[in-house]
C-alpha positions as CSV (number, residue, x, y, z in Angstrom):
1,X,-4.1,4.5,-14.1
2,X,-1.5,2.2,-15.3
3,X,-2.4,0.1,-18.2
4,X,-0.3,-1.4,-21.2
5,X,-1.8,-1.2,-24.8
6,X,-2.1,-4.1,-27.4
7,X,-1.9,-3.7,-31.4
8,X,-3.6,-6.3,-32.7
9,X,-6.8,-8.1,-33.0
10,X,-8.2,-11.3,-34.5
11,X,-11.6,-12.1,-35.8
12,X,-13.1,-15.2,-35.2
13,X,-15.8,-16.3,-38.0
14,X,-17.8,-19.9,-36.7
15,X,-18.7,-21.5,-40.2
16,X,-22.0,-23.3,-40.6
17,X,-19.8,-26.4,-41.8
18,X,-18.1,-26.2,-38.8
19,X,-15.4,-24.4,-40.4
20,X,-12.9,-21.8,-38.3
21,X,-11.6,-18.9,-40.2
22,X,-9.4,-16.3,-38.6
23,X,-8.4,-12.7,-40.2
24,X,-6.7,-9.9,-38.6
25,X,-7.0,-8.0,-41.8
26,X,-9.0,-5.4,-40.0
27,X,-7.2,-5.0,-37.6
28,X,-3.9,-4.8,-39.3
29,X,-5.1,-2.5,-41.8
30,X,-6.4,-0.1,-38.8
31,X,-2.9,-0.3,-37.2
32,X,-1.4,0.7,-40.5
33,X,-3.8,3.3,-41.3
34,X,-2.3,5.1,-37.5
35,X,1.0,4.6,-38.5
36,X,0.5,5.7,-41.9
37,X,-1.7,9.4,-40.3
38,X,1.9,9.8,-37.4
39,X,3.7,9.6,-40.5
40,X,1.8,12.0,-42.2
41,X,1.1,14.8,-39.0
42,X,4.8,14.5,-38.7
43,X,5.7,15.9,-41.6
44,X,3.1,18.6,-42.2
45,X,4.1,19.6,-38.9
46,X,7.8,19.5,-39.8
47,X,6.9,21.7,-43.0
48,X,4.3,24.5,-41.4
49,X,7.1,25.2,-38.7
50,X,10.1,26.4,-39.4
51,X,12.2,24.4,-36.3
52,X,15.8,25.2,-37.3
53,X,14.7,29.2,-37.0
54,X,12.3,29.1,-33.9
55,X,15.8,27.6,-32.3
56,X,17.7,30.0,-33.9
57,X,15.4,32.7,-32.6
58,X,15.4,31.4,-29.4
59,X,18.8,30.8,-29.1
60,X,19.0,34.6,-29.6
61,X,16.5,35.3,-26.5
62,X,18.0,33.1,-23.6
63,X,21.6,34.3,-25.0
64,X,20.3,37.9,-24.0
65,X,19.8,36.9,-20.6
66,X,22.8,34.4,-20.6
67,X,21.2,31.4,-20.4
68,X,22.9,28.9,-22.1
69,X,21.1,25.7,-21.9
70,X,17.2,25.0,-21.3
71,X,16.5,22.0,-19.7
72,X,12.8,20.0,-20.3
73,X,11.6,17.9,-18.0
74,X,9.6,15.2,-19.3
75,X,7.6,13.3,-16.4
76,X,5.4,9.7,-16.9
77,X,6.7,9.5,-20.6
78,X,5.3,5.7,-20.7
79,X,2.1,6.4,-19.8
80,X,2.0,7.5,-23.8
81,X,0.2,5.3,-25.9
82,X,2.9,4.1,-28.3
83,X,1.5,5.9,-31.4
84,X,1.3,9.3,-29.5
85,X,4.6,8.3,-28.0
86,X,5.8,8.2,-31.6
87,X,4.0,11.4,-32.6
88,X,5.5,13.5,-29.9
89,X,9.1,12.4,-30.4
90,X,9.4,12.5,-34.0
91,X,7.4,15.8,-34.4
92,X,9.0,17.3,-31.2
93,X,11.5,16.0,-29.1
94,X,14.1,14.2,-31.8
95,X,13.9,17.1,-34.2
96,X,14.6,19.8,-31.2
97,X,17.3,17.5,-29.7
98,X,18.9,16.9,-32.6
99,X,19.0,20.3,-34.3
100,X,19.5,22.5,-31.4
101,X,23.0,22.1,-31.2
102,X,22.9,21.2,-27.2
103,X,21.0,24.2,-26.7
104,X,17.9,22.2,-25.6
105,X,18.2,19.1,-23.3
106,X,15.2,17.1,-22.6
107,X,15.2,14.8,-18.9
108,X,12.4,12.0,-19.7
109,X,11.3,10.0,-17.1
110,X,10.2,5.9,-18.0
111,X,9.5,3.2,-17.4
112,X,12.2,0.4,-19.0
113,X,11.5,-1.1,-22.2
114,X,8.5,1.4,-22.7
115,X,10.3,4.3,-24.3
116,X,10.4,5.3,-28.4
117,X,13.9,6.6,-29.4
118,X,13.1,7.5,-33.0
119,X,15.7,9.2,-34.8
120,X,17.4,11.1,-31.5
121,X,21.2,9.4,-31.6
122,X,21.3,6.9,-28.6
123,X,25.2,7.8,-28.4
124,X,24.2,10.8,-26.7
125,X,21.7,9.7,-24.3
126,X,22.9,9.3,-20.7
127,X,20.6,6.4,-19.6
128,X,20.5,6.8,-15.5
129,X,18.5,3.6,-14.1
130,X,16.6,4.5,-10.7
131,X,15.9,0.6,-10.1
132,X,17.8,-0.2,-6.5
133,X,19.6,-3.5,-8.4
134,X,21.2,-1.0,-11.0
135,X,21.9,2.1,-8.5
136,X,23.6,-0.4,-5.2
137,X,24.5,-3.6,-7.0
138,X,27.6,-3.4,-8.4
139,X,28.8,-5.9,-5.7
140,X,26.3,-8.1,-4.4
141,X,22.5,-8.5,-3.3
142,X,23.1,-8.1,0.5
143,X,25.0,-4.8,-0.4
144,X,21.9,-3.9,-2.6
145,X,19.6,-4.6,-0.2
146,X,21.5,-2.3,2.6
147,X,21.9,0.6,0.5
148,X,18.4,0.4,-0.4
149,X,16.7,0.0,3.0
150,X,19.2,3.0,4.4
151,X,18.2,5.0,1.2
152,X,14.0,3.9,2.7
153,X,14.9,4.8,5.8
154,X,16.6,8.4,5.0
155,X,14.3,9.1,2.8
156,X,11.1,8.7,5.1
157,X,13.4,10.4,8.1
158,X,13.8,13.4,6.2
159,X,10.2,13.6,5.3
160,X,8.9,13.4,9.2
161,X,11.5,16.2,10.2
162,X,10.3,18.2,7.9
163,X,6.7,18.8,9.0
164,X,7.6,17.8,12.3
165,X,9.7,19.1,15.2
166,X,11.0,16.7,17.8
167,X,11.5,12.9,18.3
168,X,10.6,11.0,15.1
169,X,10.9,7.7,16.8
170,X,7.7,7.7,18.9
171,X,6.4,6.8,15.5
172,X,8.3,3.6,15.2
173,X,8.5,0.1,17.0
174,X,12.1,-0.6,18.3
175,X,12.5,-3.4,16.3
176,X,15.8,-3.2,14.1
177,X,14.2,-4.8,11.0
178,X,11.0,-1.8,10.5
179,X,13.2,0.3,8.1
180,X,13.7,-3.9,6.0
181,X,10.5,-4.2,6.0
182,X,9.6,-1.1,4.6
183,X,11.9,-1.4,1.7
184,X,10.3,-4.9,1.0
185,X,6.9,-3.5,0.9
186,X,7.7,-0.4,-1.0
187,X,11.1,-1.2,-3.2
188,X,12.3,2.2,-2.1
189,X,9.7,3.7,-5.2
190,X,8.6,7.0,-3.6
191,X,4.3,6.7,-4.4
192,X,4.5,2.8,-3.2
193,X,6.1,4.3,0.4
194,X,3.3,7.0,0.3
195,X,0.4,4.8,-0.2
196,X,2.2,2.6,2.3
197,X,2.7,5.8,5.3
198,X,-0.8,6.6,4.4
199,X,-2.3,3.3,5.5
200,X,0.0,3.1,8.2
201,X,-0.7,6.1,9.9
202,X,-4.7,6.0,8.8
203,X,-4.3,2.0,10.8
204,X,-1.9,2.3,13.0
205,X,-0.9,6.1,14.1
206,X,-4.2,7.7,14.4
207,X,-4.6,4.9,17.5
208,X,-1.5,5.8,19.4
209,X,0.0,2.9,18.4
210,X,3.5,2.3,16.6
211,X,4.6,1.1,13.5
212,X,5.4,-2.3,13.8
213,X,6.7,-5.5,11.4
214,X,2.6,-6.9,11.8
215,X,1.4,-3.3,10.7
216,X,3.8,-2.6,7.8
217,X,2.6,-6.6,6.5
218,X,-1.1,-5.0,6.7
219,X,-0.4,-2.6,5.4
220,X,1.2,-4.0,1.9
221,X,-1.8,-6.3,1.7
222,X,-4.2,-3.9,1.9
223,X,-2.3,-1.8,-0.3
224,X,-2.2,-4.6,-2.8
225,X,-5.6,-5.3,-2.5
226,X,-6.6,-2.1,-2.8
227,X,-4.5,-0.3,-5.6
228,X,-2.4,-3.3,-7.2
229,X,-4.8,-5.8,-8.0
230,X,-7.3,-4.2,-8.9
231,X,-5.6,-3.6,-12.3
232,X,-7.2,-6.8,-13.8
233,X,-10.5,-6.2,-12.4
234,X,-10.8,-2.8,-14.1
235,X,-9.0,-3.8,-17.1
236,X,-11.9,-6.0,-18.1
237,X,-13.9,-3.0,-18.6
238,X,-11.1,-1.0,-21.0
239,X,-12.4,0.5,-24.2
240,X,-10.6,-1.4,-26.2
241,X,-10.9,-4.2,-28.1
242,X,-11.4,-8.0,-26.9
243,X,-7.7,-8.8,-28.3
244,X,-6.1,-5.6,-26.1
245,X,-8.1,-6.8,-23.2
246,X,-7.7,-10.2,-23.5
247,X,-3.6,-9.7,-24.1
248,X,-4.2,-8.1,-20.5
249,X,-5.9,-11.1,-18.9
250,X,-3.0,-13.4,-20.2
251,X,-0.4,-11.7,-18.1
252,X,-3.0,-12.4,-15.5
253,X,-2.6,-16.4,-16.3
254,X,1.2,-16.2,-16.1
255,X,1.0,-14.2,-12.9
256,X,-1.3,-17.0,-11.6
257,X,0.9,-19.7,-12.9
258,X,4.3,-17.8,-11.1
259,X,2.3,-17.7,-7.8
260,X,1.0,-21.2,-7.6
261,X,4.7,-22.6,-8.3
262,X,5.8,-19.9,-5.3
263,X,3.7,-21.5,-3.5
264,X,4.4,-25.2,-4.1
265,X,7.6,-24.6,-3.4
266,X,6.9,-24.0,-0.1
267,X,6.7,-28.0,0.8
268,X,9.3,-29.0,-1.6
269,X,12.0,-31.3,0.1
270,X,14.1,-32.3,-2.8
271,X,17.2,-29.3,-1.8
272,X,19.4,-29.7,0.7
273,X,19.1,-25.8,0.8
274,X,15.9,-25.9,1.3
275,X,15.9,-28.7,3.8
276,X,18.0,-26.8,6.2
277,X,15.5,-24.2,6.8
278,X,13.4,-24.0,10.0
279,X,9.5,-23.8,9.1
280,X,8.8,-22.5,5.7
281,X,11.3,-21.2,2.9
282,X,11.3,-17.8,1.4
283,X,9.7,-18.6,-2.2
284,X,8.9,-15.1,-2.9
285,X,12.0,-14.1,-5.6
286,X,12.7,-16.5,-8.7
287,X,15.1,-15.7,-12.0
288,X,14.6,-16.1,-15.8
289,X,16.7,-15.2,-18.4
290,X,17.7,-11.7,-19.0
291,X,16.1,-11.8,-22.5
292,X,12.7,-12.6,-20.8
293,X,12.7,-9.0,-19.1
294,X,10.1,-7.3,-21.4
295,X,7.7,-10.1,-21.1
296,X,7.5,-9.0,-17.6
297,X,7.0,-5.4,-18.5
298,X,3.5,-4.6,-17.9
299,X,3.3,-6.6,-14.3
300,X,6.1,-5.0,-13.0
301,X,5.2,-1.7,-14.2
302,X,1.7,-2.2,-12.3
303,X,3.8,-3.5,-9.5
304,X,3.2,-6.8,-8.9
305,X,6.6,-7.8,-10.1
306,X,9.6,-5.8,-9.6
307,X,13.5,-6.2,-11.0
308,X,15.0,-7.5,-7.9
309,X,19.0,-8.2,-8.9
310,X,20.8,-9.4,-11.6
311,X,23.3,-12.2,-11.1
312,X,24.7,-15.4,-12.8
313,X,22.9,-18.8,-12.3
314,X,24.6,-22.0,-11.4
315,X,25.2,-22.8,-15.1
316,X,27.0,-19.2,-15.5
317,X,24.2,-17.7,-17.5
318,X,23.4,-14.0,-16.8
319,X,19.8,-14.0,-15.2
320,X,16.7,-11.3,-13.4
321,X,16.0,-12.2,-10.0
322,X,12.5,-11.2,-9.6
323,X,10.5,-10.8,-6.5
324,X,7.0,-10.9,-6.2
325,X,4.9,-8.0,-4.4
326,X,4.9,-7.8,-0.4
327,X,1.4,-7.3,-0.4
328,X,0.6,-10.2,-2.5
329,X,2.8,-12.5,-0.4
330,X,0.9,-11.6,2.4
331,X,-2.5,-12.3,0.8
332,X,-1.4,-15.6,-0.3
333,X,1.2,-16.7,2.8
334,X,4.0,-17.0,1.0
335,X,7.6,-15.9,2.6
336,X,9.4,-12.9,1.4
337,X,13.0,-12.2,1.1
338,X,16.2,-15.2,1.8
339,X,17.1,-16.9,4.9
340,X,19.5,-15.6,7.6
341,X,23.0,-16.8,8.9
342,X,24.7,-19.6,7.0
343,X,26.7,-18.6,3.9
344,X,24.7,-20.6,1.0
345,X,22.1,-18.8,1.4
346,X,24.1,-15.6,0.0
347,X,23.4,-17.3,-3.7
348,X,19.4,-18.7,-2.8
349,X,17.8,-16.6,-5.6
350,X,19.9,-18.6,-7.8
351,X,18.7,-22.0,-6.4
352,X,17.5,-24.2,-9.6
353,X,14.3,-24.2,-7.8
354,X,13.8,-21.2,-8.3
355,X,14.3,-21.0,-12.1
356,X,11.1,-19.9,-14.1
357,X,12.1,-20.1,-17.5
358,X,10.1,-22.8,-18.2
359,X,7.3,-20.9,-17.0
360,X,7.6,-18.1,-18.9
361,X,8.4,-19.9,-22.3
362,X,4.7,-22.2,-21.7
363,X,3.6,-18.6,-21.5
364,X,4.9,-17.6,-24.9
365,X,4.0,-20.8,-26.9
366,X,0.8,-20.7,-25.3
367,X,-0.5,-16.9,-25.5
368,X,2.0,-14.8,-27.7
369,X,2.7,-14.8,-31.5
370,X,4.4,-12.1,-33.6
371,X,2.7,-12.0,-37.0
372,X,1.8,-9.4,-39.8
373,X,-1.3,-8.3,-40.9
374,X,-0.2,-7.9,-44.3
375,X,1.0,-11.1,-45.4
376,X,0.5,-13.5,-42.5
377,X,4.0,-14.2,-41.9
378,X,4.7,-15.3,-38.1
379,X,8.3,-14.3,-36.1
380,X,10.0,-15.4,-33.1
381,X,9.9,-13.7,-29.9
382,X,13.7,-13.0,-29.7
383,X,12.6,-10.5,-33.5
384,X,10.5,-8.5,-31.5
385,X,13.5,-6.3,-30.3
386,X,14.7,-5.9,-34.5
387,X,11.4,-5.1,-35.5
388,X,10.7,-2.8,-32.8
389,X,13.6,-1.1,-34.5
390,X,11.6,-0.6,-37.5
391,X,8.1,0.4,-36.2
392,X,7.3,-3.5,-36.2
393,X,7.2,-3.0,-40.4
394,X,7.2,-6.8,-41.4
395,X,10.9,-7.5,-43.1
396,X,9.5,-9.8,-45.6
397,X,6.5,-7.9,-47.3
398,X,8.1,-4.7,-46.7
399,X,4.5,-3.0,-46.8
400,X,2.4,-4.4,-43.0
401,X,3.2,-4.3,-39.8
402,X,3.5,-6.7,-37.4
403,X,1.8,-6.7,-33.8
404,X,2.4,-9.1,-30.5
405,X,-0.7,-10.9,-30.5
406,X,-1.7,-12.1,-26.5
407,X,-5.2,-14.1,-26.1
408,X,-6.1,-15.3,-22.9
409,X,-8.0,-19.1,-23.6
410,X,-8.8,-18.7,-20.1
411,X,-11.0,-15.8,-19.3
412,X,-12.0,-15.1,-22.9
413,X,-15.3,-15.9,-22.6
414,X,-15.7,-14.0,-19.2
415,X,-14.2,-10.6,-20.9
416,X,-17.0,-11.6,-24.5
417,X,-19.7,-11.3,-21.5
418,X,-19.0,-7.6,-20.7
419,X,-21.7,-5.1,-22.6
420,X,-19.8,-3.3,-25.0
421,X,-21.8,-0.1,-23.6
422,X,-20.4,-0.8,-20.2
423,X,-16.6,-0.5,-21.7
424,X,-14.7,2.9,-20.5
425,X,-11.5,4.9,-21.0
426,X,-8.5,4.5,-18.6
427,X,-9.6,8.0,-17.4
428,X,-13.1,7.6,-16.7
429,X,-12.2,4.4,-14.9
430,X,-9.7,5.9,-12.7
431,X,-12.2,8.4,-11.8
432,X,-14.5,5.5,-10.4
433,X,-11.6,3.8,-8.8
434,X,-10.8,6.9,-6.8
435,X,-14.1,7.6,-5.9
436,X,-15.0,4.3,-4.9
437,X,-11.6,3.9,-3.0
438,X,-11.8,7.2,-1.1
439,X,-15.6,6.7,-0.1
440,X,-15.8,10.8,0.4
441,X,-16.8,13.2,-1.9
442,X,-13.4,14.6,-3.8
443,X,-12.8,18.1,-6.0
444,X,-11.9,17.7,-9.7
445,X,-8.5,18.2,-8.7
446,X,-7.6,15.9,-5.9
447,X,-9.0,12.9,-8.1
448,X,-6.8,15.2,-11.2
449,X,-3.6,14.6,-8.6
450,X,-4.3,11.1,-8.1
451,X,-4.5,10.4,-12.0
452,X,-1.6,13.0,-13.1
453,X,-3.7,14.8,-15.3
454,X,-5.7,18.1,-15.7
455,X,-9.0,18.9,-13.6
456,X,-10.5,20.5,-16.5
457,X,-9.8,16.6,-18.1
458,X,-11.7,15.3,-15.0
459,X,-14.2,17.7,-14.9
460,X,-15.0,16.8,-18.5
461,X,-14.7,13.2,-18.1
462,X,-16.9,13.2,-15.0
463,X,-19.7,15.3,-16.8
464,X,-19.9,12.2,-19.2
465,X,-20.0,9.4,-16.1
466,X,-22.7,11.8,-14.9
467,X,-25.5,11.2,-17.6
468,X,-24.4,7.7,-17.7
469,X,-25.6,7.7,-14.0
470,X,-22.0,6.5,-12.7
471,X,-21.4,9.6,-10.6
472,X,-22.7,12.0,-9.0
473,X,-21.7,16.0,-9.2
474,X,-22.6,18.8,-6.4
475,X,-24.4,22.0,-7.7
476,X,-21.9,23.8,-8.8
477,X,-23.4,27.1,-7.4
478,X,-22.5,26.1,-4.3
479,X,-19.2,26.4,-4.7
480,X,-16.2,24.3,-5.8
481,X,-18.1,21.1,-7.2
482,X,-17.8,18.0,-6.1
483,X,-17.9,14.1,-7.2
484,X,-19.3,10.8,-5.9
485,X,-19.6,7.2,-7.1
486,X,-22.6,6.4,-7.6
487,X,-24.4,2.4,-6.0
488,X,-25.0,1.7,-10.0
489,X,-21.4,2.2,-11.0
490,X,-20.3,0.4,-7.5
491,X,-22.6,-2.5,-8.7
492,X,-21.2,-2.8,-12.2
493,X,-17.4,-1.9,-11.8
494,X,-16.6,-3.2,-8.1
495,X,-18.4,-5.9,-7.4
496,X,-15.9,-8.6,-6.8
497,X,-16.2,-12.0,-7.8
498,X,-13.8,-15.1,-8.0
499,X,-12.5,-14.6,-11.5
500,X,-11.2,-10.5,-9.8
501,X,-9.1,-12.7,-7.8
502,X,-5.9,-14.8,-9.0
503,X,-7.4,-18.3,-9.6
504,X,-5.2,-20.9,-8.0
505,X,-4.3,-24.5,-8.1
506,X,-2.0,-24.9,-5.3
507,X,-3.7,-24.9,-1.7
508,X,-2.6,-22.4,0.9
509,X,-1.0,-24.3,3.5
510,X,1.3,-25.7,0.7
């Protein structure tokens, strides 16, 4: 499970006098405290091992059997919390990189803008971007988009002939657009086109009947509704603390305030662009400045946003062109993608309309703050980059730390409701979601697969849920044990209610 982390966390204090006071001394002093104990466990660790002679030593052993470079591969490196993120590359990775003499080469997979570099010299990092924009657009979007949906389509081709002798196409509708529409409800990302096959063929395929454009649409909303948006809904019940949770429920106001203007825009008559479009215009992709990326970071790395292009505006400024989920555009009838045939439309992500920026900066006055716990002192967003630099130590004090600060006025007193004995770790709440999801029983390690960890870490986890009375585990003398969710936990966690949804203003047939 996907989730980003916060730093910070405010206390409000009600007055008798009526008087507000706010302190985040606690929690500053709790966020310096970590820092302060990586610091620390680096360099014991540092000093009990002896790093420079272990590589000598093992320097010696692969040159024995002629080996002359060992290669690491490092896989979900952003699913780290950023202080264990921290600990592991300046106790491990930097120090081996950088004293090994290019004996040892690390490959670490992540996510953009969630990576700690430490002290390994970027210089020598060859960064390879796996987004389609980065990898096909050198040229231009409809080049992009080509390469991409022949990379979908090759990729899926040379899956089915694999495990299967004979005509693929039986699977498939003859309509030319199915291998489109497949990259637009999948971005060419390998698990989205899984979970994507999987409902097709458990909807479609198992029925004798073909995949079609209509099946691949309901396909991406149930796999929205299923795997995507959930996010929030779980999210509420995080063990962390109000301010982390509530950091997460603000990206949930400025993905309800992108879709609502997505979907005004549908009936807006004020471009001549627009007007020449038969029925209703594709509002699913807007841009913002490059600089706004990161605030974007967690929903696209939870998918509901993804790094469509990158382009200049009509003003010549260097912009993200953004596209909203396929999934989610079905839910909520908006149209996905750019019109078709007349040569304007080859720059319509770029249309004025579709410029957010003013969305996104009502987003920062409103919800985001850079300050340090130390000495109070408040930064601009475009710091957040320098101090980042510096393990977000405040440059004025030169002793706190500073933390992004995200409170959502909105559902903050929905997320106060939750019983703080009903809060639970990202693992123990992608147990449940599996379980619930999947309906069947499951072993400790399919649900371990799903979650990329260990089934000894499930098996423990799910002992836990078990005397809370969330789950349910088989005798294991019966064999291999096995897990259900149980109707308590499917009360508490999964009931869904209008506030799991995205609240919107603007009405559907916009």
């Amino acid at each position: 499970m996907k989730r980003s982390t916060g730093t910070s966390a405010n206390l409000n204090i009600e007055m008798d006098k009526g008087i507000k006071a706010s302190s985040s001394l606690e929690a500053s002093k709790s966020l310096e405290i970590s820092h302060q104990k990586a610091d620390k466990y680096s360099q014991i660790l540092l000093r009990i091992f002896n790093l420079p002679a272990i590589i000598q030593q093992l320097k010696n052993i692969l040159g024995e059997a002629r080996i002359r470079y060992l290669y690491i591969f490092i896989d979900d490196f952003s699913e780290l919390p950023e202080q264990e993120m921290k600990a592991v590359v300046d106790t491990v990775i930097a120090p081996l990189n950088n004293w090994s003499n290019e004996l040892i080469k690390f490959k670490i997979a992540a996510y953009p803008h969630r990576i700690y570099l430490g002290e390994i010299d970027r210089t020598k990092i060859d960064d390879i971007n796996l987004d389609p924009y980065s990898l096909y657009g050198n040229s231009d979007v409809t080049t992009m988009e080509d390469k991409s949906i022949d990379f979908t389509k090759r990729i899926v081709e040379a899956r089915l002939k694999y495990y299967i002798k004979g005509d693929i196409d039986i699977f498939f509708d003859e309509n030319s657009e199915i291998w489109k529409y497949l990259y637009f409800s999948t971005m060419s990302n390998p698990r989205n086109l899984g979970y994507i096959l999987f409902y097709l063929h458990e909807m479609y395929l198992l029925y004798d009947k073909k995949i079609s454009l209509r099946a691949i649409r309901e396909a991406a909303q149930r796999y929205y509704e299923e795997k995507i948006e959930s996010y929030f809904r779980s999210s509420k019940f995080l063990h962390d603390s109000f301010n982390e949770r509530s950091s997460i429920y603000s990206l949930k106001e400025l993905l309800e305030k992108i879709v609502d203007k997505a979907r005004e825009l549908k009936s807006y008559s004020g471009s001549t662009v627009i007007k020449s479009i038969k029925g209703y215009p594709p509002t699913s992709h807007f841009h913002i400045p490059i600089g706004f990326d990161s605030i974007l970071s967690t929903l696209e790395l939870n998918f509901f946003v993804t790094k469509y292009f990158e382009m200049k505006d009509r003003d010549g400024v260097r912009v993200s062109v953004f596209a909203l989920n396929y999934g989610l555009c079905q839910k909520y009838s908006i149209e996905f993608g750019r019109p078709k045939g007349l040569r304007i439309y080859r720059l319509y992500f770029i249309e004025r309309i579709f410029d957010y920026t003013k969305i996104i900066n009502d987003y920062v006055q409103s919800n985001q703050e850079i300050v340090c716990g130390e000495c109070g002192s408040k930064f601009e967003l475009n710091h957040l980059s320098a101090l980042k630099m510096y393990s977000m130590k405040c440059p004025k004090c030169k002793t706190g730390y500073c933390t992004v600060t995200n409170l959502s006025k909105k559902y903050s007193e929905m997320l106060k409701s939750i019983d703080n004995e009903l809060l639970l770790p990202s693992v123990d709440l992608g147990i449940l979601q599996i379980l619930h999801d999947d309906k069947d029983a499951k072993f400790a390690a399919d649900i371990a697969e799903e979650l990329d960890c260990s089934y000894q870490m499930v098996g423990k986890r799910s002992k836990l849920l078990d005397q809370k009375g969330f789950i349910s585990r088989s005798d294991a003398s019966q064999g291999r044990r096995t897990f259900e969710i149980t109707g308590q936990a499917r009360d508490i966690y999964f009931s869904v209610n209008d506030q799991d949804h995205l609240d919107l203003t603007s009405p559907e047939n916009q």
